[in-house]
Structure formats: structure tokens, C-alpha cells
C-alpha positions, 0 to 999 in steps of 0.5 A: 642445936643441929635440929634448930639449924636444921630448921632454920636453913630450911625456912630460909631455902623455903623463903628462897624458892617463894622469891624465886619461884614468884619471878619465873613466874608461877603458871597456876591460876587459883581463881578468877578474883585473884584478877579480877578484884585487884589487878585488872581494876588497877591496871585498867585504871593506872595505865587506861587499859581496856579491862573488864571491870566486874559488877563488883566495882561498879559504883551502883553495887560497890560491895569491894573496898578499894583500898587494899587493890591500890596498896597491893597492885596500885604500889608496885603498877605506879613503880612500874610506870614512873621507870618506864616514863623516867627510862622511856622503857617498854612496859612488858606484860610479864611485869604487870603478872609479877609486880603485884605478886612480889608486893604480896609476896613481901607481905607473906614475908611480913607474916613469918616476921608476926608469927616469929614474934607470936612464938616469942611472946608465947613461949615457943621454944622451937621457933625455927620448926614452926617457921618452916612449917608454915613457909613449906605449906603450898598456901603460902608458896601460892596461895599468899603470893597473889592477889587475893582479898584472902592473903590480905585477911590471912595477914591481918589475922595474923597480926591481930593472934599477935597483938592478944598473945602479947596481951595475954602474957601481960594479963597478970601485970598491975594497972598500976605499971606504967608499962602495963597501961602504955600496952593496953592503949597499944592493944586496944588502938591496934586491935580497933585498926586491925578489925575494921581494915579486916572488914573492910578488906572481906567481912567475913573477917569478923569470923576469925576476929571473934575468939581472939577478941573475946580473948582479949577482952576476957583478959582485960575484965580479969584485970579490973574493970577499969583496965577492960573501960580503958581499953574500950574507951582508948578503942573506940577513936582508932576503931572511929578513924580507920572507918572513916578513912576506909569509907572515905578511900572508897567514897572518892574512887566510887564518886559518891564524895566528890575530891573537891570536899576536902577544900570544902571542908577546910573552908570554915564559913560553910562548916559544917555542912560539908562534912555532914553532907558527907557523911550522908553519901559516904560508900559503906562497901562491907554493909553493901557486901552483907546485904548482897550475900544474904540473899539466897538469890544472889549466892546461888549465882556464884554457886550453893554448897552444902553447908558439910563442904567447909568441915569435910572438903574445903579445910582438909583440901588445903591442910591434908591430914593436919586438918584432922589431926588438929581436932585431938592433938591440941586437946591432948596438949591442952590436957597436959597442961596442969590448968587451962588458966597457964600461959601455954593451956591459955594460949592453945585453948585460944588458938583451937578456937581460932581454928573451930569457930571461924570454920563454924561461922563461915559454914553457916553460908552456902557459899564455900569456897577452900580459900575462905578458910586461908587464914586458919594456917596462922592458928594451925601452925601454931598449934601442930608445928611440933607434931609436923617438924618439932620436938613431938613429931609424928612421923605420919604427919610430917610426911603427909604435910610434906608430901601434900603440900609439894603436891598443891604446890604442883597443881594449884602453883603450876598446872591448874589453869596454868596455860591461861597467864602463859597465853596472855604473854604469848599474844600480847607479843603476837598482836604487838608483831602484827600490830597492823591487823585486827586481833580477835582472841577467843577463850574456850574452855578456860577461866576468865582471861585478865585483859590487862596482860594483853595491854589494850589501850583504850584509845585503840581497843575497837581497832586493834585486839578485842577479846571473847570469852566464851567459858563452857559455851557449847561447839555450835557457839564456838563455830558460830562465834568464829563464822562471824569473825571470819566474815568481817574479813569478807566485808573489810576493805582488805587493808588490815587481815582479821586474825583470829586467836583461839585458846582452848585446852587440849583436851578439846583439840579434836572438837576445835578442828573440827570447827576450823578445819575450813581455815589456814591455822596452826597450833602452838601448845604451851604446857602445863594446863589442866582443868577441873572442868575438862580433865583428859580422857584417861582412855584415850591418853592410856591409847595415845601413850602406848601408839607412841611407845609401839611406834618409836622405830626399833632403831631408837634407844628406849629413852627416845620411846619414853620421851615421845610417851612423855610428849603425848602426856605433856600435850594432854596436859597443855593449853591450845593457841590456834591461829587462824588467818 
């Protein structure tokens, strides 16, 4: 009792600090489509800010649903914009960060609330323990409370391990209950809903979908094929009406069908032919996505991996030595179980499955990235809770998990790129104070910067802020980029200054000086920041550590010469603004 209590108290400080940690806001910058698939379209699109829209929203390549971004981001941006205009208040950047977040935020709440009752229908007796698993893992912390297509999945996948559980436990009911019949048409409907909203929302989704469906399916045979033809027929309209209803969303917002069909359609002196014409034009983002990823070509513009990354980088980077541990665990409890056909060896079996096949089907692409494998925490969780924070703890294993995931939530929540939103919120308040100057931003080094936080109308983009990204370009093209900048001042008339923002991280002070060093500048550090792709130079840092300890006058205490060693780590480890005027 004083363990589950235990539990539980620290589900919900965990469920606290989730909250509250997503309105400080979170510095880390996990990957650019956490942007640039979901609020930087829908930004750009409800507030008519200059964004800048990806290839893959572009409606000749259209590979991305929209629907998702506009329940996610769309939701929360509108709340924003009907209170500034019943308020007459100033829409702040921070809010256009930290409005889609606690969206997705409330979601990842609504995965504890499926994974609750996941444990319930199984059988679980230590609930609370694998809720604080799961909410103490740095992928939810982070990972579920951005705007990834990712979280999303996670969510529906979730849902769909609850729905076959449910199933599985009723697998030995009678066709001839009424209960069992009514739970069948809810499985089969909701299982339908849930894998095409799952494709649509990334197609890769049909990897994680496929043990539990097989499951599910297998359960249902067991029962009779009547029971199994039921389920398929009572499917099928679900399956049917949530892909229209996606293809249609998508159809009207890439302009392939027009708004005006819907009146057309009701119109019944021209039936059918508008709804056939409709048909013909409708947008199929998930059959667009697999065409443009199954050419080598394409996925070598985003990066080829070997085809190991999945099993030996990208799984144990996101769940530590869970990751291993989950390949002979679950079999030693499966083992024990007196049959594979009882409820608990049944339901493990599936659960391993959900873990190891969907690892092999994405390993199959060359393209592998660590947050393809998000959804497999669902199954983990649920697999290893009692091995991390349960009644079969191992002692190595749950501070592994601890101390992994406190170190994940430090890098991926805090410092990897972490300078780049913190940036953004700086300059949208210096270019609204120098409203009156022309705004040159410019990123070196740094990921893509979401131009929805700086809020650049497009009514006065050309005039006012314009925005250069120049990634790992090299120093010659910083110093030509800026040279040119600088002489549109020269050719001006004078009236409005050209101001010139330079981001970059630390690490790359010394190259920058030495490009602007004919300019008035100063420099504003905002920490943390670190990158992958320019890491400090350990050397110099160990250098400029020690100058700073040997030159604290011996007048000063020794904290004051720890603290100048802890400014020059913090400087390190920071991101860059030069103002250049």
C-alpha cells in the first residue's frame, strides 16, 4: 500500500512538472518538423504571417495530411486569436510556442488516461507503477509535448493496444451475448477509425499497427467465423468514412476540390456527377508520401542510414538499457506463465511483438531517425513497468531508467538547440522596439528558425524583417551575406537604418568577429544552446576554465572563482545575437 501511494504521488508530481515545465517554456529544439509540419504552416495560414512553407505542404507534392496540424496547432492558434480580438490584446510570441504545446500536452495526458485503462482491462495489479514509468520517461516529458507527427502516432497507437486488449479479454464471451456482439461493432469501428487516422497522420503507422491487428483478428477467428465476418463487415463503413473525411480535409486545403462542391452535391439535378468528379480529384497525401519515399533518390536527400541504426543506436538512445533489457525479460515472464494462450502470456506475447516487429519493418528504410521509433514506449511500458518501479524490480534497471531519462530531459528539453526559440523571442521584441528600421536576421550554424515566432506580417514582410538562413554555410559566405547587407545601407536613402542580427552558437565567436569586426556590434548570450554539429572545443574550454580560476584576484573567496569557471562553461554552451548597426 505505501509503495502504490508512493507510485502514485510521483505520477502525478511527474504530471505536475509536464505542465509546468511546457509553460517556462522548454528551450530544447528536437527536430525542425516539430515547426515546420505543424506550426509554422498553421501560423502562417491563421494569422498571415510570412512563414516559410515546406515542399511538403506544397500542393504539387502534398505528401502531409493537414488535418492533424489543424486540430493540434489550428485549436489553440484560433483560442489565441479570437481573445486578442475580443480583448484587443497583443498576441506575444511566447504564446504562438506554448499554445500548441499544452494542446499536445493535454494529449499525452490522454495517453496515461488509455494506458490506465490498458492495465485495467489486462489485469495489471500495479497500475500506479507503470503510470510513473511511463510519465518519468524524458519522451514524454519532451518528446509528446511538441508538435510532432511522432506524439500523434504514439497517441493513436496507444488507443489502438487498448482497443485489442479489450478484445482480448472478451476473446472466450459467447456470439450469443449481447455484450459480446455490441463489443465487437465497437472494436471493429474503432480499430477501422483508428488505422486510417494512423496513416494519414504518418504511413508509417501501418508498422505498429500490424501485430495488434493480427491480434485482434486471430482473436476474433477463434471465436467463429461468423464473429471474424461481422467484425470485417461492421469495419469496412468506419474504415470507408474516416478516409473520405481525411482525403476531403486535405482536398480542400491543397485546392484539388473546390469548397464550393459540398453545395454541388446537395444540389440533386447534377447528381452524381459532382461527387464522381470528386472523387477523381481527391488529394491521397499517405499514397503520395510512400511514392516520394520509395525512391532511394529522395531519401538520400534527407539522409541514408545503415539499416542496424534502428536496432543499435536509435531504440537504446531513446529508452537506455530498457531497450536491451526488453529482449529477455518479457520472454522469462512469458515463460512463466503456464501457457502462452492465458490472459497475461497472451497479452505479453502481443506486447513483445508490438516492440520487435514494428523495429524490423521501419529498419527495413534507410532513413532512420530515433523519433520513428516513439511509439514503442506504449508497449515497453507495459512490458518492463515491474522490472523498473514494480513488484520485480531490478535495482540496475530503474536507476538506469531514472538517471537516462533525467539526462534526456536536460539535453533534448533544455540544451540542444536550445538557444534557437529563445532567440526568436528576443528579436520579435528588438525589431517591434526599432519597428521604424529595416531588420536583417541571419542564422549561422543553428537549425531552421520557425519565422512564425518573429510574427512577420505579410503585408510588411519586404519592408520591415527578412530572415536568412544560412545552416553550416562556410565563413566566406557569412562574410559575403553580410557585406551585402551592409551595402543596402549605403545605397538607402537613409531614412530607415539596416540592422543586422547575426545568431550563431558560441562556439563559432571567434570566426564571427572576425567577419564583423569592421562594424559597431554587441553581443547578447542566451544559454543553453548546444549543438550536434558544433560542439565546443573541450581543449580550449579546459584552457579558458583554468585562466578563469588562476586569474580571480586572491582578494575574492573561492566561490567568486567558481563562478567565473561556471560563466565561461555557460558562455560555451550558449547561443550568440550579434547586433550589427
Amino acid at each position: 500500500m505505501h509503495s502504490l501511494k508512493f507510485e502514485m504521488l510521483l505520477w502525478i508530481g511527474l504530471v505536475a512538472l509536464r505542465l509546468g515545465w511546457t509553460f517556462l517554456p522548454q528551450t530544447g529544439y528536437i527536430h525542425p518538423d516539430e515547426f515546420f509540419q505543424s506550426t509554422e504552416v498553421v501560423a502562417g495560414d491563421i494569422f498571415d504571417l510570412e512563414v516559410m512553407k515546406t515542399w511538403e505542404f506544397n500542393s504539387n507534392q502534398s505528401i502531409r495530411s493537414i488535418i492533424f496540424p489543424y486540430l493540434t496547432c489550428g485549436v489553440p492558434y484560433n483560442i489565441i486569436k479570437a481573445a486578442s480580438e475580443t480583448f484587443d490584446w497583443k498576441i506575444e510570441s511566447y504564446w504562438l510556442l506554448v499554445g500548441p504545446r499544452f494542446a499536445m500536452t493535454l494529449l499525452s495526458l490522454l495517453i496515461d488516461w488509455i494506458l490506465y485503462r490498458t492495465c485495467k482491462a489486462s489485469g495489471v495489479t500495479n497500475v500506479w507503477s507503470c503510470l510513473a514509468t511511463f510519465a518519468c520517461s524524458y519522451i514524454v516529458l519532451v518528446h509528446l509535448t511538441r508538435t510532432l507527427s511522432n506524439s500523434m502516432e504514439t497517441l493513436l497507437f496507444a488507443l489502438l493496444i487498448y482497443v485489442v486488449t479489450q478484445s482480448l479479454q472478451s476473446q472466450h464471451r459467447t456470439l450469443l451475448g449481447g455484450a459480446a456482439c455490441n463489443g465487437i461493432l465497437r472494436e471493429s469501428g474503432c480499430i477501422g477509425a483508428i488505422v486510417v487516422a494512423g496513416t494519414f497522420n504518418r504511413p508509417t503507422f501501418f508498422a505498429f499497427a500490424v501485430v495488434p491487428c493480427l491480434y485482434w483478428l486471430t482473436c476474433r477467428a477463434q471465436s467463429g467465423y461468423v464473429e471474424l465476418l461481422a467484425a470485417f463487415v461492421n469495419c469496412l463503413p468506419w474504415l470507408l468514412m474516416t478516409t473520405f473525411a481525411f482525403a476531403l480535409g486535405d482536398s480542400l486545403y491543397y485546392g484539388s476540390v473546390r469548397s464550393a462542391w459540398i453545395r454541388e452535391v446537395a444540389d440533386l439535378r447534377t447528381w452524381p456527377t459532382p461527387l464522381l468528379t470528386a472523387l477523381k480529384n481527391l488529394t491521397w497525401t499517405p499514397v503520395n508520401f510512400v511514392k516520394y519515399n520509395l525512391k532511394d533518390g529522395n531519401l538520400a536527400l534527407h539522409g541514408l542510414h545503415p539499416k542496424y541504426l534502428h536496432f543499435l543506436v536509435n531504440f537504446p538512445l531513446l529508452f537506455g538499457l530498457v531497450a536491451f533489457a526488453s529482449i529477455v525479460l518479457p520472454l522469462k515472464d512469458i515463460a512463466q506463465s503456464r501457457s502462452i494462450r492465458r490472459k497475461d502470456g497472451q497479452g505479453k506475447m502481443m506486447m513483445l511483438l508490438s516492440i520487435w516487429i514494428p523495429l524490423l519493418l521501419l529498419s527495413v528504410f534507410p532513413h532512420q531517425e530515433p523519433r520513428f521509433l516513439m511509439p514503442l514506449i506504449i508497449p515497453l511500458v507495459l512490458l518492463m513497468h515491474e522490472h523498473i518501479l514494480g513488484t520485480k524490480v531490478l535495482t540496475v534497471l530503474k536507476w538506469s531508467w531514472i538517471m537516462w531519462n533525467i539526462l534526456g530531459c536536460v539535453i533534448f528539453g533544455a540544451f540542444h538547440q536550445g538557444g534557437v526559440t529563445k532567440s526568436l523571442l528576443f528579436l520579435n521584441n528588438e525589431i517591434e522596439a526599432s519597428s521604424e528600421n529595416v531588420s536583417h536576421v541571419v542564422f549561422y550554424y543553428t537549425y531552421m528558425p520557425p519565422r512564425h515566432l518573429l510574427q512577420i506580417h505579410k503585408a510588411t514582410s519586404e519592408t520591415s524583417t527578412q530572415v536568412l538562413d544560412l545552416s553550416g554555410a562556410t565563413v566566406e559566405q557569412l562574410r559575403v551575406t553580410i557585406s551585402d547587407i551592409a551595402s543596402k545601407q549605403e545605397k538607402s536613402d537613409g531614412k530607415r537604418k539596416e540592422i543586422i542580427y547575426l545568431v550563431a552558437p558560441s562556439v563559432v565567436d571567434a570566426s564571427v568577429e572576425q567577419v564583423i569586426k569592421a562594424y559597431d556590434w554587441h553581443v547578447v548570450k542566451l544559454f543553453p544552446h548546444i549543438s550536434m554539429e558544433a560542439l565546443p572545443n573541450w581543449e580550449e574550454l579546459s584552457q579558458n576554465c583554468r585562466k578563469a580560476w588562476t586569474e580571480t584576484p586572491s582578494d575574492k573567496s573561492a566561490m567568486s572563482a567558481v563562478l567565473n569557471v561556471l560563466r565561461k562553461i555557460a558562455e560555451a554552451f550558449s547561443l550568440s545575437v550579434f547586433m550589427l548597426k
